[in-house]
SEDOSE-149366 format. One record per atom (N, C-alpha, C): x, y, z. Coordinates in steps of 0.02 Angstrom, whole numbers, plus 50000, padded with zeros to 5 digits. Layout:
! residues N
XYZ/...
This chain:
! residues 171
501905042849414/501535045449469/500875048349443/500385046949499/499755049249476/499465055049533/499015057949488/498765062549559/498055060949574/497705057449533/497045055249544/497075047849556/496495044049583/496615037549609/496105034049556/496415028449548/495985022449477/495345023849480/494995023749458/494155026049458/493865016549456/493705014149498/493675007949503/492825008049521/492445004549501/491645004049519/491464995949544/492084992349524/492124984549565/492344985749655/492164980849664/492084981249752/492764980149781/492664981149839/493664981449866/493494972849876/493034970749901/493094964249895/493124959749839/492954962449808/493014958149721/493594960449693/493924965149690/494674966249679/494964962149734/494914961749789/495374957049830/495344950649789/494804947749770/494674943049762/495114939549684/495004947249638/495454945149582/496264945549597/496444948749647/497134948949653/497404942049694/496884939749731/497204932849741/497284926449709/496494929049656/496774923449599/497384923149557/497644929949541/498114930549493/498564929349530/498854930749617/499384927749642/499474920349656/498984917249656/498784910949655/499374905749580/498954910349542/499004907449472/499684909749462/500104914049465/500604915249468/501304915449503/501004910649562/501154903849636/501694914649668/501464918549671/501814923049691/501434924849769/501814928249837/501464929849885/501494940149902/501064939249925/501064945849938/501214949750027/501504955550017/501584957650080/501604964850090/501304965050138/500774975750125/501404977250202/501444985250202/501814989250235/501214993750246/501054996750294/500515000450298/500475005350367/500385012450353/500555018350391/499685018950398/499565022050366/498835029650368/498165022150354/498235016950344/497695011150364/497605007450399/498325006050433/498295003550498/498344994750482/498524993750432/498394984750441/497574984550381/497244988150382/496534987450361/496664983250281/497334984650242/497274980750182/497534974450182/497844970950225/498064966150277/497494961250293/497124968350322/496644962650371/495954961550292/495904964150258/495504963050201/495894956750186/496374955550161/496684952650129/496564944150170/496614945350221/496534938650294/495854937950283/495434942650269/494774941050284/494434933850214/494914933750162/494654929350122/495004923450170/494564916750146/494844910650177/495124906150133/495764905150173/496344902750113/496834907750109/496794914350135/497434920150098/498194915850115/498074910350153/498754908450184/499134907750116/498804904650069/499084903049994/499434909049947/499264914449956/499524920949925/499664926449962/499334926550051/499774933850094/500314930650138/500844934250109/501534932650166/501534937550216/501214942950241/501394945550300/501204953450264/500924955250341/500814963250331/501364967150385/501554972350389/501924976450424/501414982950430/501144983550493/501054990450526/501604995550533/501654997950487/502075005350528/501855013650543/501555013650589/501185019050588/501505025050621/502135022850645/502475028550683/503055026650641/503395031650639/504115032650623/504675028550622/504665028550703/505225022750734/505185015450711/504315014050702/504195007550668/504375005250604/504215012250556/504505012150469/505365010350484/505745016950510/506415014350530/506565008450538/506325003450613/506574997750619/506084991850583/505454991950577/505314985850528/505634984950455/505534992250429/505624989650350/506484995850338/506824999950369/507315000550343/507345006550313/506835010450331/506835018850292/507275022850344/507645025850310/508105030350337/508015035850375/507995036650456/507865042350472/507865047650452/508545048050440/508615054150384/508015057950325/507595052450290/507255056850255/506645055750273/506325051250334/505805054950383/506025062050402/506425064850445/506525071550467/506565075950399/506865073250350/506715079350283/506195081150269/505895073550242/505135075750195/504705073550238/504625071450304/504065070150340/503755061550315/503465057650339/503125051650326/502815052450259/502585056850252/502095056650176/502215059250126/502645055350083/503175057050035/503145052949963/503425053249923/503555047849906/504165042949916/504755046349942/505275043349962/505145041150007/504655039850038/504605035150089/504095029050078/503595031650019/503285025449990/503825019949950/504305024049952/504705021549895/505195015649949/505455017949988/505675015650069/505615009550082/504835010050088/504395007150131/504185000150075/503865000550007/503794995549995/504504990049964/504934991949970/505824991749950/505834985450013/505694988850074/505844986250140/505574981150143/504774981650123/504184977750134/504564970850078/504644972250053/505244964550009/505564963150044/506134967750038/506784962250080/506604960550158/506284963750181/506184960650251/505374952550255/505304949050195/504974947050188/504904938250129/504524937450139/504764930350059/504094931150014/503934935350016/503444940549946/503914942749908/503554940849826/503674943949769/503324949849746/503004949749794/502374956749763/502144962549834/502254968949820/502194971149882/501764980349874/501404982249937/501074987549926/501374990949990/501294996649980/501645002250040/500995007950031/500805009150100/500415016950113/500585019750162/500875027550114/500855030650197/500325037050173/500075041250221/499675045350188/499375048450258/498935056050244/498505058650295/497635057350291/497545051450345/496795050450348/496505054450379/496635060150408/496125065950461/496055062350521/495475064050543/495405072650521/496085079350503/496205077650566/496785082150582/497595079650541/497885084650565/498635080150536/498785083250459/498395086950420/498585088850342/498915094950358/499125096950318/499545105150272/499385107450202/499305113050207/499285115350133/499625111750082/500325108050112/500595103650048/500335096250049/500265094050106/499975086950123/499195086350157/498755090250115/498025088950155/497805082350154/497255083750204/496945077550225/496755074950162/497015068150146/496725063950097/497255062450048/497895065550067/498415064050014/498675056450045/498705050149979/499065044650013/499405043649977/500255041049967/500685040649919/500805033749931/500615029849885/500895022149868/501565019949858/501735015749863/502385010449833/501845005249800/501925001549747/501844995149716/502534990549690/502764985149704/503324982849663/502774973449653/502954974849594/502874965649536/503694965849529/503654959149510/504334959049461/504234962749428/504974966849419/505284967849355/504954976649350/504384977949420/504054986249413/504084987549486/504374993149484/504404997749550/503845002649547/503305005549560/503085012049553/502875015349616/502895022549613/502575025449667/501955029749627/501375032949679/501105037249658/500825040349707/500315045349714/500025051049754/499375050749728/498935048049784/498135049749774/497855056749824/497245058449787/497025063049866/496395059849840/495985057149898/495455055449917/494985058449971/494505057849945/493905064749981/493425062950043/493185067150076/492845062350130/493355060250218/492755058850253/493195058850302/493555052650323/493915051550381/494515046050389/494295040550367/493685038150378/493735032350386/493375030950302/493135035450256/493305035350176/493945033850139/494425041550173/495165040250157/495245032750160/495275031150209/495335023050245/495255019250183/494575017350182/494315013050117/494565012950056/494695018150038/494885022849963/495365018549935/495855021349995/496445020150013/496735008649995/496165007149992/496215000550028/496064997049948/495445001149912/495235000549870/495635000949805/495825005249821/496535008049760/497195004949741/497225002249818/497634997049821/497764989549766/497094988149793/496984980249767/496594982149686/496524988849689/496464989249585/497034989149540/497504994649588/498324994249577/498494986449545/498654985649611/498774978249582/498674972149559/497964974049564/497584967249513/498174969649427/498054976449419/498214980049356/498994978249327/499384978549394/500014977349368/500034969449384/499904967149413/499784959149412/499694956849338/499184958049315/498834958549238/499254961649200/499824962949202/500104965949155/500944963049176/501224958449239/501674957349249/501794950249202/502274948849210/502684942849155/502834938449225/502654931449191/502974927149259/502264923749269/
């Protein structure tokens, strides 16, 4: 787990761009779960032409009931720890597999603002899932700036993530 987010100075579009080559080249597909972006790393991901070759499917879950019945997170530890957890990044990109025919998968849940933070969860905290073969990880960014930064950050961090463990997976 991290508490700061990759310090990346390449573009969210040029990281998209390397993460589809490496899923390409590594005939693997990908499939995003997504709370606090709404689809936005999804719809990046659609926006190259051709993603049909490496994105298997995004899942919106932006409410509760949706995490529950799309991907399989347990009510139970929504009402404990609340959506923005890591046990629920953890949940969520778990789900984002088995409910899917991706080998490679990203989970965000997190607080984009304005409103909506706590002294323990302020605005800008987003907690990831990543799974490659053979690596599960979660982590915790806080990102600065308002929603629609979080947003980006958020989107950005993503596709550095996993260009990184891509680049470092076997297979």
């Amino acid at each position: 787990m991290t508490d700061t987010p990759i310090l990346a100075e390449r573009s969210t579009a040029f990281l998209r761009d390397q993460l589809a080559e490496l899923l390409q080249i590594k005939k693997m597909k990908l499939v995003t779960a997504e709370s606090c972006t709404g689809g936005l790393i999804a719809g990046a991901c659609t926006d190259l032409a051709g993603s049909s070759v490496w994105f298997e499917r995004g899942f919106v879950t932006y409410s509760n009931d949706a995490k529950t019945e799309l991907l399989g997170v347990e009510e139970r530890l929504l009402r404990r720890a609340g959506a923005v957890c890591e046990g629920v990044a953890r949940a969520m990109v778990m789900g984002a597999l088995a409910h899917s025919h991706a080998q490679v998968a990203v989970a965000v849940t997190g607080v984009a603002g304005p409103t909506g933070g706590s002294p323990a969860k302020p605005v800008g905290t987003v907690w990831f899932g990543f799974a490659v073969p053979g690596t599960l990880i979660t982590e915790k960014c806080h990102f600065a700036g308002d929603r629609a930064a979080v947003r980006a950050a958020t989107v950005q961090h993503a596709f550095a993530r996993l260009v990184e463990l891509l680049g470092q997976a076997d297979g």
